[in-house]
C-alpha positions, 0 to 999 in steps of 0.5 A, spaced: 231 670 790 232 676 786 233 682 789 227 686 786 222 681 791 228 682 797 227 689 797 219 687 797 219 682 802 223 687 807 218 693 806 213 688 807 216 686 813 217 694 815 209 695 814 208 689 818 212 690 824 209 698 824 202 695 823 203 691 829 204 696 834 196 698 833 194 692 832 197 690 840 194 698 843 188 696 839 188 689 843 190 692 850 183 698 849 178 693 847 181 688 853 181 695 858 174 697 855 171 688 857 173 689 864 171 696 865 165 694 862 164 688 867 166 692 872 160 697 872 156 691 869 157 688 877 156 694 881 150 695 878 147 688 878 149 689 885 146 696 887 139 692 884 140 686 888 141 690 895 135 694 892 130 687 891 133 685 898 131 690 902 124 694 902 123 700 906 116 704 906 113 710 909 108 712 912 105 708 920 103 712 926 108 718 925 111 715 932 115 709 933 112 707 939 105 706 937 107 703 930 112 698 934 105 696 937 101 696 931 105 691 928 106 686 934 098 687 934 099 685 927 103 680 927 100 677 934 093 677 929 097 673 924 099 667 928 107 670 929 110 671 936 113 678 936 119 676 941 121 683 942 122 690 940 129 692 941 129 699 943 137 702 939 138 709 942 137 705 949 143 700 946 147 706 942 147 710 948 150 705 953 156 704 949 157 711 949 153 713 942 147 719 941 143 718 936 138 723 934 133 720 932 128 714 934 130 707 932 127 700 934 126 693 931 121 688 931 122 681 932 118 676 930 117 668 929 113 662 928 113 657 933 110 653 929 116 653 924 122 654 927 124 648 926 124 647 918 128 654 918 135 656 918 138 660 924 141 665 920 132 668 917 132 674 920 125 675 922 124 683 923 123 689 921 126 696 922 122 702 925 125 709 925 125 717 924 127 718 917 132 723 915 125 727 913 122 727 920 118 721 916 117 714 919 120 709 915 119 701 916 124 696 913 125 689 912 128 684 908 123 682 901 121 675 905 118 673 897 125 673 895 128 670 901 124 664 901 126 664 893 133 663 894 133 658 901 127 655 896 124 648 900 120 650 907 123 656 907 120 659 901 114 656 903 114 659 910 116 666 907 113 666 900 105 666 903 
């Protein structure tokens, strides 16, 4: 080898050895920028499905009470059996907790198919004050409950 073509081959060499130190910071910024990306990706597909699984709406008779009352009619009227109205501030108090504002929940269910039906389906919803003073009932989204458990399960929560 003459040494025209070794002088060339070393400042080749240089050049690449300096290129190499962008190339791997380039490399660690795009890996970086991927699990960033997945990361906001998840918690965001998260917040959603927490969103989907649980409804909540307003409105009712502006008292707990008579709206607990409302939806045991309801359901009674509807074929389910409401099994209790849980009463949380009475519960809260007797383990040393006030809360402030009126919480309860009703449960419910149907005789005619608990037996197809997993233990862990909570039937129920929530009935409580707002932070606005407004009436809230919660539940979870039957429709999309029954979807996951598909089967009976879906059958029973999706009508």
């Amino acid at each position: 080898m003459r040494e025209s073509e070794a002088g060339t081959d070393a400042a080749f060499d240089k050049k690449l050895s300096a290129g190499s130190g962008k190339w791997k910071l380039s490399v660690i910024f795009m890996l970086a920028g991927l699990v960033v990306g997945a990361a906001l990706t998840a918690l965001i597909r998260l917040e959603g499905a927490r969103a989907m699984v649980v409804t909540v709406g307003r409105g009712g008779h502006h008292d707990v009470g008579r709206t607990c009352e409302a939806l045991r009619t309801s359901l009674e009227v509807q074929g389910f059996n409401c099994r209790a109205i849980r009463n949380l501030n009475k519960s809260m108090a007797k383990r040393g907790v006030q809360v402030d504002r009126q919480r309860r929940v009703v449960q419910f269910g149907s005789a005619g198919s608990a037996h197809d039906m997993s233990a862990l389906m909570a039937c129920a919803f929530g009935v409580y004050e707002g932070n606005d003073a407004s009436l809230c009932i919660s539940s979870t989204n039957q429709m999309l409950m029954g979807k996951m458990f598909g089967g009976t399960v879906a059958g029973f929560m999706g009508g």
